[in-house]
N, C-alpha and C positions, 0 to 999 in steps of 0.2 A: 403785752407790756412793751412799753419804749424803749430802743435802747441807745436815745438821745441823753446825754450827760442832763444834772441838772442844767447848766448854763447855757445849753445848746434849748434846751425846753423852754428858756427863761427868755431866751436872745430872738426862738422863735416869734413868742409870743407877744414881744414888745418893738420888735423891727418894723411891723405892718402899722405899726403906728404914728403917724407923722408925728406927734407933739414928744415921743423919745429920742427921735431918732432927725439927722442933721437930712441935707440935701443927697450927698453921695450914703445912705445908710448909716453912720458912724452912730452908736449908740450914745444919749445923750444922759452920763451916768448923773451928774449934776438933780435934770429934770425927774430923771428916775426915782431918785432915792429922796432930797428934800423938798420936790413940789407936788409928788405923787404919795408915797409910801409916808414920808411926817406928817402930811398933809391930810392923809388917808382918803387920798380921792376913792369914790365909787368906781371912776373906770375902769383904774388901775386893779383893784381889788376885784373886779369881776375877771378880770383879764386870767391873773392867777386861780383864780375858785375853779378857772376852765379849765387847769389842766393840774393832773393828780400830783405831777414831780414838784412844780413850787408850790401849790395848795398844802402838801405835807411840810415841805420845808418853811412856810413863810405863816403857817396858822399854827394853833395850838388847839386841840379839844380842850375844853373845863365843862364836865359832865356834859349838859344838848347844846352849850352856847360855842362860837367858833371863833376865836381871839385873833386877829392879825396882829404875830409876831414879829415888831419892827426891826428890831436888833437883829434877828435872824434876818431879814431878808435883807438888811443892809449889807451884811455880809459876803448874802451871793450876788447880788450887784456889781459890788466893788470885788468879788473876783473874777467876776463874770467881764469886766472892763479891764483888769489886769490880762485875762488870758487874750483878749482883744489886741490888747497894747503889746503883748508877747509876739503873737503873731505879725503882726503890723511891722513890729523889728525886725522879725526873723526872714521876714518877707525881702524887708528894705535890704538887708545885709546879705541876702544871695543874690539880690541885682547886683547891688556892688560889687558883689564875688565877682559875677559872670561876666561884670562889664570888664575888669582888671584881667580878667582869665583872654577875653579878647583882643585889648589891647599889648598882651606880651604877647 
């Protein structure tokens, strides 16, 4: 068993793919969620079936048939890009620390 977060499963698995994701990596939450998932591309949907942490969280069983839950995976998306944008901050703001801590 993984003991990659969802979002790190999720972030895996959609980074190696140029059409999510910008030039420098930045994951492209936009493309993700309304031209893949509303869209209910086949890529995207095989993408998830590959791996068991969003396959559980982004399908639903209903008795042998296998329902992509879109509400549910818009979900982890958009915090999957919130925790992005978290870090991205927290990042920016200990340069700035470190650059302030060098100039006194």
């Amino acid at each position: 068993m993984s003991s990659l977060t969802l979002y790190q499963e999720l972030e895996k698995l959609l980074r190696p793919q140029s059409q999510y994701t910008s030039a420098n990596s930045v994951m492209h939450k936009n493309s993700i969620v309304e031209e893949a998932a509303l869209r209910i591309r086949s890529d995207l949907l095989k993408l998830i079936l590959s791996n068991e942490k969003p396959k559980a969280n982004s399908f639903m069983e209903v008795e042998v048939l296998l329902m992509f839950d879109k509400e549910r995976y818009q979900k982890v998306v958009i915090l999957l890009s919130q925790n992005i944008y978290k870090r991205k901050i927290h990042h920016i703001s200990h340069i700035r620390k470190h650059k302030q801590d060098k100039l006194i």
